[in-house]
MIMIDREN-82172 format. One line per 4 residues: number of its first residue (from 1); for each residue y, z, x of N, C-alpha, C, CB. Coordinates in Angstrom, 2 decimals, decimal comma, always signed. Glycine has a CB too. Example, Ala and Ser with C-alpha at 12.3 -4.5 7.8 and 13.67 -1.06 7.14 Angstrom:
2
1> -5,69/+7,80/+13,19/-4,50/+7,80/+12,30/-3,30/+7,80/+13,20/-4,47/+9,05/+11,31 ~ -2,25/+7,08/+12,85/-1,06/+7,14/+13,67/+0,03/+7,87/+12,90/-0,60/+5,72/+14,08 $
! end
This chain:
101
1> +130,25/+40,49/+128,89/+130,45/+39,42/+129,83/+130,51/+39,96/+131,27/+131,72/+38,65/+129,50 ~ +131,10/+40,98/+131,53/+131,14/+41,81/+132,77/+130,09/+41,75/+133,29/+131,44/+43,09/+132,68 ~ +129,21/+42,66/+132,04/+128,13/+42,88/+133,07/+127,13/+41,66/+133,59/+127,27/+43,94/+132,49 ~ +127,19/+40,72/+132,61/+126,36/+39,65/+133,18/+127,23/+38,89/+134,78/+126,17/+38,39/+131,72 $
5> +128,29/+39,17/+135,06/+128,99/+38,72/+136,07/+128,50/+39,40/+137,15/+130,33/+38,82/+135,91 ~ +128,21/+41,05/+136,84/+127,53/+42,03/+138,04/+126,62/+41,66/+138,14/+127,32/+43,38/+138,00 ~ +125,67/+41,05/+137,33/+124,32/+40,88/+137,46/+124,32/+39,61/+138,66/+123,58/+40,53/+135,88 ~ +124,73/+38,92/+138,22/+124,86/+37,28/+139,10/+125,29/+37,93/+140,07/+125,95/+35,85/+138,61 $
9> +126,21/+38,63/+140,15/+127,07/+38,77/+141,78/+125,64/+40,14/+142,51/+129,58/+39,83/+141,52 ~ +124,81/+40,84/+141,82/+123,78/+41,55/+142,39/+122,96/+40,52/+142,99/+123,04/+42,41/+141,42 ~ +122,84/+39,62/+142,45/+121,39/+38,65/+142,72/+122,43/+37,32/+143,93/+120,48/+37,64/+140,50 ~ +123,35/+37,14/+143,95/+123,62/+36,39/+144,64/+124,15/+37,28/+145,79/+124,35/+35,45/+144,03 $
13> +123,99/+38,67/+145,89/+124,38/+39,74/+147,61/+122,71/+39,43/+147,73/+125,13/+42,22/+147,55 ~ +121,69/+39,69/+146,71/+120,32/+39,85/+147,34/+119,95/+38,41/+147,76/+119,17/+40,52/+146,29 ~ +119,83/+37,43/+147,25/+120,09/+35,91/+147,77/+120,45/+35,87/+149,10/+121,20/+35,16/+147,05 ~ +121,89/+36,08/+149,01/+122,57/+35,35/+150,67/+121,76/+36,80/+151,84/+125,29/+35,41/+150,74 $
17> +120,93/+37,91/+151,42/+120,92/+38,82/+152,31/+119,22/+38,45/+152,88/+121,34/+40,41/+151,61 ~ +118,71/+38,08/+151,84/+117,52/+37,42/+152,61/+117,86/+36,31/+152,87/+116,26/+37,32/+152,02 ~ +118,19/+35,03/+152,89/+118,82/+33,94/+153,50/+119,20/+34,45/+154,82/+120,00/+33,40/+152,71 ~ +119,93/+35,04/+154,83/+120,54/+35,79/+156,35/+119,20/+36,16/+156,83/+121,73/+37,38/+156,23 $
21> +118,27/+37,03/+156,37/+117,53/+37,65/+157,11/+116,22/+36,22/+157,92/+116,91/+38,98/+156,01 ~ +115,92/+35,56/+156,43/+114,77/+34,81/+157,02/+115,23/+33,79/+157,74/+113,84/+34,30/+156,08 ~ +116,41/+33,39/+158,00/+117,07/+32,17/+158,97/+117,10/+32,89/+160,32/+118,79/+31,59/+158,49 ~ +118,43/+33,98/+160,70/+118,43/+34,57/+161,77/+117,55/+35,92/+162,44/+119,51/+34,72/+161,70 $
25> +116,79/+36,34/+161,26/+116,26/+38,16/+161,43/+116,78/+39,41/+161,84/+115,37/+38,33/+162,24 ~ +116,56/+39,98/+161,61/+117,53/+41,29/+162,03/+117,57/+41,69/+163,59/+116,96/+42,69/+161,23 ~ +118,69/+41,49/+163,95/+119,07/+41,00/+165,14/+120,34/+41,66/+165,15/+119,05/+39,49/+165,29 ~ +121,19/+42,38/+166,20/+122,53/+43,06/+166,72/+123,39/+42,35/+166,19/+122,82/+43,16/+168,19 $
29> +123,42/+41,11/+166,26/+124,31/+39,96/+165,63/+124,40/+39,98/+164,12/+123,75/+38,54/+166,02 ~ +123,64/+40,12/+163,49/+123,14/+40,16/+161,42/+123,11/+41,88/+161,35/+120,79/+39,23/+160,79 ~ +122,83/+42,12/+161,98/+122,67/+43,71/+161,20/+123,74/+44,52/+160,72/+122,08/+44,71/+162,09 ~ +125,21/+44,14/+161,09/+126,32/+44,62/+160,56/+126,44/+43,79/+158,85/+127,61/+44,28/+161,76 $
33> +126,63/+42,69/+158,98/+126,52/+41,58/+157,89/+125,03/+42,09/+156,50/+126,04/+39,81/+159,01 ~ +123,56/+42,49/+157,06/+123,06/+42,89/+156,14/+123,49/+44,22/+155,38/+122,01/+42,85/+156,51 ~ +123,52/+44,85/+156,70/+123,76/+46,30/+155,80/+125,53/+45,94/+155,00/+123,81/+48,12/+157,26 ~ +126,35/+45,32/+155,20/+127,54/+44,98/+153,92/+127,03/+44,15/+152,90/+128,91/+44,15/+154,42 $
37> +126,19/+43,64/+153,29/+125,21/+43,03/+151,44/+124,44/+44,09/+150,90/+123,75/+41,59/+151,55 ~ +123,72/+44,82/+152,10/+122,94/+46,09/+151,18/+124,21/+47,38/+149,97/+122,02/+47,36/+152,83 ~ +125,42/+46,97/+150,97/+126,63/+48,04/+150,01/+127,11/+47,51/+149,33/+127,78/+48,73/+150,52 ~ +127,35/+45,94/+149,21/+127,78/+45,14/+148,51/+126,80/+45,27/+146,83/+127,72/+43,81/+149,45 $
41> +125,64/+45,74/+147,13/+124,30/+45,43/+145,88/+124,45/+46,96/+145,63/+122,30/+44,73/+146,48 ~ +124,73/+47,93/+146,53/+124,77/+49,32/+145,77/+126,02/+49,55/+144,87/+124,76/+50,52/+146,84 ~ +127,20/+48,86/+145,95/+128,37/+49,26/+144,94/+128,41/+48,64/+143,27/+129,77/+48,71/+145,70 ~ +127,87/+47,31/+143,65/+127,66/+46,53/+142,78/+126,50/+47,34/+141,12/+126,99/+45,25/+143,81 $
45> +125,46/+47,59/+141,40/+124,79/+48,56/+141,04/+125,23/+49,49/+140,24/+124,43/+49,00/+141,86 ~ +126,15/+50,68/+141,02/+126,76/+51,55/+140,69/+128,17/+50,57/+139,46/+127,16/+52,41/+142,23 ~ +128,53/+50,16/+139,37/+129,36/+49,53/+138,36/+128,40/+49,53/+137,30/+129,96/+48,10/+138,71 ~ +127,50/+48,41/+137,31/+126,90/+48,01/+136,47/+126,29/+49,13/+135,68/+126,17/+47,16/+136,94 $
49> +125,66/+50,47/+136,44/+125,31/+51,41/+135,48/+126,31/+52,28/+134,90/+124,40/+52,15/+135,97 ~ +127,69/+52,12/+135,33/+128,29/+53,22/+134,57/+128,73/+52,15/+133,38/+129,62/+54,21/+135,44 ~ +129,00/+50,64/+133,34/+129,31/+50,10/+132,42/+128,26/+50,26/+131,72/+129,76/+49,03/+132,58 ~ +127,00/+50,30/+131,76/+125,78/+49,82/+130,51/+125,79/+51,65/+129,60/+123,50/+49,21/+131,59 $
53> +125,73/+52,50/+130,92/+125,69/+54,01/+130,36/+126,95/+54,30/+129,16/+125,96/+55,14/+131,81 ~ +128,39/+53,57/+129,61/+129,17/+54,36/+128,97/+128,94/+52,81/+127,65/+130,94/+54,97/+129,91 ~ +128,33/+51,90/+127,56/+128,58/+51,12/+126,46/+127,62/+51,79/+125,64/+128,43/+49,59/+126,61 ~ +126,88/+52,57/+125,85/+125,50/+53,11/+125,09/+126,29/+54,11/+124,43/+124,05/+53,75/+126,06 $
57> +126,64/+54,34/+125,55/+127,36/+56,26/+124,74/+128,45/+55,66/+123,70/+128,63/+57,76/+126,31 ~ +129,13/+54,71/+123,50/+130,06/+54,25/+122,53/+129,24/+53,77/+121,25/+130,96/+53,10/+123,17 ~ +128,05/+53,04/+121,55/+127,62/+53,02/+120,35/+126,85/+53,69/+119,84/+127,33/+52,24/+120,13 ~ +126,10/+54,94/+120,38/+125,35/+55,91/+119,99/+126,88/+56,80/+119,55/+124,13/+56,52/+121,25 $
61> +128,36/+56,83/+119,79/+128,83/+57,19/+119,15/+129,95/+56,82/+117,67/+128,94/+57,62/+119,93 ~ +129,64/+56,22/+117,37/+130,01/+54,60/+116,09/+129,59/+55,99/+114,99/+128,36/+52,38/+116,07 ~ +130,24/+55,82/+114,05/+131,04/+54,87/+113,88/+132,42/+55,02/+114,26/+130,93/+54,56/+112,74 ~ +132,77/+55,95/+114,94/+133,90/+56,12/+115,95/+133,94/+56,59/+116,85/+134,70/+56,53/+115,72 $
65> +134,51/+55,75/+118,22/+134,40/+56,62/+119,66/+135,83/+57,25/+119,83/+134,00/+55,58/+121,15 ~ +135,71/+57,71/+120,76/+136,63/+58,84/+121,07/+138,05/+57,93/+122,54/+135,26/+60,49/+121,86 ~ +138,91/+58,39/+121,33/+140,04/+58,22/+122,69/+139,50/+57,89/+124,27/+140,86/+59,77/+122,87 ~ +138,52/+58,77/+124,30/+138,72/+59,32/+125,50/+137,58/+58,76/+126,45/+138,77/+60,83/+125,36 $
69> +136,71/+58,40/+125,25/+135,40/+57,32/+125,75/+135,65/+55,51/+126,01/+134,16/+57,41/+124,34 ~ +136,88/+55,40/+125,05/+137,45/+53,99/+125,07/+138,44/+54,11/+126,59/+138,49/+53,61/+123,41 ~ +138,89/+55,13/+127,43/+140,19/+55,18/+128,03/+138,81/+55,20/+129,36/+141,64/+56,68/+127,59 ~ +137,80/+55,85/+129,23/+136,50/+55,69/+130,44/+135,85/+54,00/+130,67/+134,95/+56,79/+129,79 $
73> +135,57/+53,63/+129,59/+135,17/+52,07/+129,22/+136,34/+51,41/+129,99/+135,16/+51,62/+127,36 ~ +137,50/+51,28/+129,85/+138,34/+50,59/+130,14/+138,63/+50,95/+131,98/+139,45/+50,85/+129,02 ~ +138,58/+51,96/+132,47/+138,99/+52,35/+133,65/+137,45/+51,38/+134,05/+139,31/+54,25/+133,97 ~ +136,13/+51,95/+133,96/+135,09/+50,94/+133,84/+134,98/+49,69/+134,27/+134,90/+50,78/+132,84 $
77> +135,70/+49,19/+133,68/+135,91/+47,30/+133,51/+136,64/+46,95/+134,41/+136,68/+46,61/+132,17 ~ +137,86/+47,86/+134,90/+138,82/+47,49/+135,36/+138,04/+48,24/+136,76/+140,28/+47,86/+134,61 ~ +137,51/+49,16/+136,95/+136,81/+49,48/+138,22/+135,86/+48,21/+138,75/+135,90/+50,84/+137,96 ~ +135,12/+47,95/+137,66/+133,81/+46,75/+137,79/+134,58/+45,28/+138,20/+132,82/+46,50/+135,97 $
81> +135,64/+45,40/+137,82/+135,97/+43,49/+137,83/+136,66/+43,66/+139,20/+137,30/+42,55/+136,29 ~ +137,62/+45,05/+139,87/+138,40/+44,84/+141,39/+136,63/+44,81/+142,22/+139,87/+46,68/+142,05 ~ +135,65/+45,47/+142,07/+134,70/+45,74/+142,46/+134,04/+44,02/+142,75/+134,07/+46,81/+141,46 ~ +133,67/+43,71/+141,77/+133,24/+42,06/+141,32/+133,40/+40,93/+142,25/+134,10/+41,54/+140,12 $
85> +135,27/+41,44/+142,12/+136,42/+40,29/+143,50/+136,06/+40,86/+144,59/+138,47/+40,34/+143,55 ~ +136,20/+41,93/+145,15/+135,97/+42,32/+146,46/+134,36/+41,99/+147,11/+136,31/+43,87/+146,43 ~ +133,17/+42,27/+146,17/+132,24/+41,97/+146,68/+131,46/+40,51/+146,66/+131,69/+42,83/+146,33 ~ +132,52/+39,86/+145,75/+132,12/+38,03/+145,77/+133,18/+37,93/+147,23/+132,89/+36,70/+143,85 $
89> +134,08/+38,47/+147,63/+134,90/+37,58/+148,52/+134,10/+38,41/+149,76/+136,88/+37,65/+148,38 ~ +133,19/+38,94/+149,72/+132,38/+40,29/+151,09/+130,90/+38,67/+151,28/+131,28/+43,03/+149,83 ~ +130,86/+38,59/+150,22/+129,16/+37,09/+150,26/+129,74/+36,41/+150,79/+128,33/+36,06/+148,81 ~ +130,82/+35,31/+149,75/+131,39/+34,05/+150,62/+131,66/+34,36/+152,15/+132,85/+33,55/+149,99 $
93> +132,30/+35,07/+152,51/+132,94/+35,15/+153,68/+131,69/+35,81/+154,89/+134,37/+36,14/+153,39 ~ +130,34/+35,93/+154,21/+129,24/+36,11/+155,20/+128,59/+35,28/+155,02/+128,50/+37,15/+155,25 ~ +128,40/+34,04/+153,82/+128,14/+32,85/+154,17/+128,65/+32,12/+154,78/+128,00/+32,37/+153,58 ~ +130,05/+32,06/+154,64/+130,52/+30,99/+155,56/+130,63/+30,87/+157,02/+131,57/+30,79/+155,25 $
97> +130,72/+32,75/+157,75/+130,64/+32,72/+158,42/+129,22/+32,37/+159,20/+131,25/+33,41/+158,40 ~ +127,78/+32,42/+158,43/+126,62/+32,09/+159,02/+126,54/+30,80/+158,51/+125,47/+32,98/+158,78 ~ +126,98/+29,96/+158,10/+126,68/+28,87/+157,36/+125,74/+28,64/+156,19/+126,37/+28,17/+158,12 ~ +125,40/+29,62/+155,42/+124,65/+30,04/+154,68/+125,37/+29,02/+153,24/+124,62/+31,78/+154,77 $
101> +124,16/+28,55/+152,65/+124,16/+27,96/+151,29/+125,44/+28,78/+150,30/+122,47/+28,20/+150,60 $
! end
């Protein structure tokens, strides 16, 4: 479920970042605002592959994972979901401030 949440929240930083771009263009005024959607989609990114990498490695290791792979998964999730909140409340708050959809 996570990761489909990163996915939506990837596609809705790339959304509001062309929205931004093709309404106002890159301009002194937007160019602080794009490049925090461009980090917003890397950080975002970076979650999403360590969750898909370490869910692989759990089931390429089945029929039992390791302490220590379940205690990575979990730091994971819990990295990906503060990650999730911070970069949905980084969009809203650069839509609202451009008036963006």
């Amino acid at each position: 479920m996570i990761l489909r949440q990163i996915a939506e929240e990837i596609e809705n930083a790339g959304s509001t970042e062309w929205m931004l771009f093709e309404t106002y263009g890159e301009t002194p005024r937007t160019i602080n605002e794009l490049n925090e959607l461009q980090n917003v989609k890397e950080r975002l990114n970076q979650s999403y592959s360590r969750l898909n990498i370490l869910t692989l490695r759990i089931l390429e290791a089945q029929p039992i994972a390791s302490n220590a792979m379940l205690d990575l998964l979990t730091q994971a999730i819990n990295d990906g979901s503060a990650n999730l909140a911070a970069s949905h409340a980084s969009i809203q708050e650069i839509k609202k401030g451009w008036n963006l959809p």
